[in-house]
C-alpha positions in Angstrom: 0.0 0.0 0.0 0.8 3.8 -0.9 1.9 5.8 1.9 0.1 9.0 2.4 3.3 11.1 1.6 3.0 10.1 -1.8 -1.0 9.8 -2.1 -0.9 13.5 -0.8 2.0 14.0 -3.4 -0.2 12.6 -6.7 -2.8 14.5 -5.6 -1.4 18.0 -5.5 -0.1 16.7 -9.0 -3.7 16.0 -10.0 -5.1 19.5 -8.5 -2.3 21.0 -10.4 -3.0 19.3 -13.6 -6.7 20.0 -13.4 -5.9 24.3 -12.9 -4.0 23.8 -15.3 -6.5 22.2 -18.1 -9.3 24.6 -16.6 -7.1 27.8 -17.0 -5.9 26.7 -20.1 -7.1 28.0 -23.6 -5.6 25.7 -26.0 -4.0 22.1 -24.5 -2.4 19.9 -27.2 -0.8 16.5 -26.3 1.8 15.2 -28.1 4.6 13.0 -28.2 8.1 13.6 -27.9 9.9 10.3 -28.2 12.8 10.5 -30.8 13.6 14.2 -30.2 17.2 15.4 -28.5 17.2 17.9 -25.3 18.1 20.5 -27.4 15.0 20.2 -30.1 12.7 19.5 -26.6 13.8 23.0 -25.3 13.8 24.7 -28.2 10.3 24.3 -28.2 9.8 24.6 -24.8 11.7 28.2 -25.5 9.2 29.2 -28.5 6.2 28.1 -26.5 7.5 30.6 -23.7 7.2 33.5 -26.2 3.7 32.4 -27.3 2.5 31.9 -23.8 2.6 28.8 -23.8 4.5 25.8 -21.7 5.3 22.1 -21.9 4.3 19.6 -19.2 5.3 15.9 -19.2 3.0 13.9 -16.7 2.4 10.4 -15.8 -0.9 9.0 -18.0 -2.4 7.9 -14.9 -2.6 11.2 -13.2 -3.5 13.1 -16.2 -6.3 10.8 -16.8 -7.6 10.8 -13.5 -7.4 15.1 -13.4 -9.0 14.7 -17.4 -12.0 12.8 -15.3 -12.4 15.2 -12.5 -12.8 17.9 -15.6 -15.4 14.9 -17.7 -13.0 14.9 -20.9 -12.2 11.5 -22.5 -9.3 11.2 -24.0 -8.1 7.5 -22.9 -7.4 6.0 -26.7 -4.4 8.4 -26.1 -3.2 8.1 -23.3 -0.6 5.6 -24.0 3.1 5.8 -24.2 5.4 9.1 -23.6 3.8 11.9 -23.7 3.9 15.7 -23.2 1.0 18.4 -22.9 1.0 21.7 -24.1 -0.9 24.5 -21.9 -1.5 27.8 -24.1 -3.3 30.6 -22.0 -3.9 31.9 -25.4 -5.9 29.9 -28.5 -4.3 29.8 -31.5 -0.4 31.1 -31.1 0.5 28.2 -29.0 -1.5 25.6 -31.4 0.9 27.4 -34.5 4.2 27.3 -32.9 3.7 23.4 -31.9 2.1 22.7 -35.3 4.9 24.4 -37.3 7.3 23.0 -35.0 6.1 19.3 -35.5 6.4 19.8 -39.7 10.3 20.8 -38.9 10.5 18.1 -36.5 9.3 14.5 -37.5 9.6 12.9 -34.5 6.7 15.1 -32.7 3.6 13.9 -33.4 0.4 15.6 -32.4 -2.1 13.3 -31.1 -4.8 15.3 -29.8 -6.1 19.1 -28.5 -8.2 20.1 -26.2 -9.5 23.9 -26.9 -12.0 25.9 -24.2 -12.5 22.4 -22.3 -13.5 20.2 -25.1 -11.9 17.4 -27.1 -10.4 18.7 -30.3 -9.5 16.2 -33.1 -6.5 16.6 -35.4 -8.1 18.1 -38.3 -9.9 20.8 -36.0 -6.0 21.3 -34.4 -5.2 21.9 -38.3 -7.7 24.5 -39.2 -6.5 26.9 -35.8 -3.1 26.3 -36.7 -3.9 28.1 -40.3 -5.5 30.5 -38.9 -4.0 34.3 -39.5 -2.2 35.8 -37.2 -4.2 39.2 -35.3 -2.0 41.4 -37.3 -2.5 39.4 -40.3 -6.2 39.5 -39.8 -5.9 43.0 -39.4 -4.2 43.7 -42.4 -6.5 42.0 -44.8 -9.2 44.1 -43.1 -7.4 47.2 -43.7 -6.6 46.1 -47.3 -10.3 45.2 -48.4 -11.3 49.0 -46.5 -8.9 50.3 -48.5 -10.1 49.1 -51.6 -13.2 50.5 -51.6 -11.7 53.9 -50.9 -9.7 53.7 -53.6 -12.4 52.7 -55.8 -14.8 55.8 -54.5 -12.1 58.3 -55.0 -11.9 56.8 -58.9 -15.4 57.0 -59.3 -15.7 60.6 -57.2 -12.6 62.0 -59.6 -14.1 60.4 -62.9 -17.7 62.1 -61.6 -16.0 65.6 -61.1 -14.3 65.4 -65.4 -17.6 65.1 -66.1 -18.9 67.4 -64.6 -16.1 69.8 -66.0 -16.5 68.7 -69.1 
């Protein structure tokens, strides 16, 4: 039998596992098998600047904080793996999704995003999402058109009206 030191221990793991997924915007988890220290906190470094971090846990306790929270997830919760908390939505998701197409040996397995289950394709779509900026400049472009066209159209009015 356990001793309570170490029941007390797995549970503060669990608790801290389950603020985690709750306070979490985007969670991806992933494994990690096959790449070198340096690769692993590389991206570790680049998730830091995207508000993000990487967590490696036991499977058992991040099941039992995924069934405090009611998420299934348990056809991947085998072998090593790591989990990616994002406080933010899609940065995070882009930075571990351009990472794993330089990096073979990451694979992606599954995401969870605002506390539901999130399958690979879904993980896809947000990580080809625009950045804000980008967003902002096609907005600004497309306003911009239409500007430009009404000043044509005002300036081709006014010859006519010289005329």
């Amino acid at each position: 039998m356990a001793s309570s030191k170490i029941l007390d221990t797995k549970k503060a793991i669990v608790k801290e596992i389950t603020e985690k997924l709750k306070n979490s915007e985007s969670v991806v988890l992933f494994e990690y098998q096959g790449l070198t220290v340096s690769e692993v906190s590389e991206l570790r470094r680049k998730l830091r600047e995207a508000t993000g971090e990487v967590k490696v846990y036991k499977n058992t306790l991040l099941k039992r904080a995924l069934d405090d929270l009611k998420i299934d997830l348990d056809g991947f919760l085998e072998g090593p793996n790591a989990v990616m908390f994002g406080s933010d939505l899609l940065e995070p998701i882009k930075v571990i999704y351009k990472f794993a197409k330089e990096h073979e040996k990451l694979n992606i397995r599954v995401g969870i995003i605002n506390g539901k289950k999130a399958e690979l394709a879904e993980l896809k779509e947000y990580a080809s999402i625009p950045s804000l900026e980008g967003l902002l400049t096609m907005l600004a472009g497309g306003m911009l058109e239409h500007v430009r066209s009404l000043a044509i159209g005002l300036d081709l009015y006014a010859k006519k009206l010289e005329n």
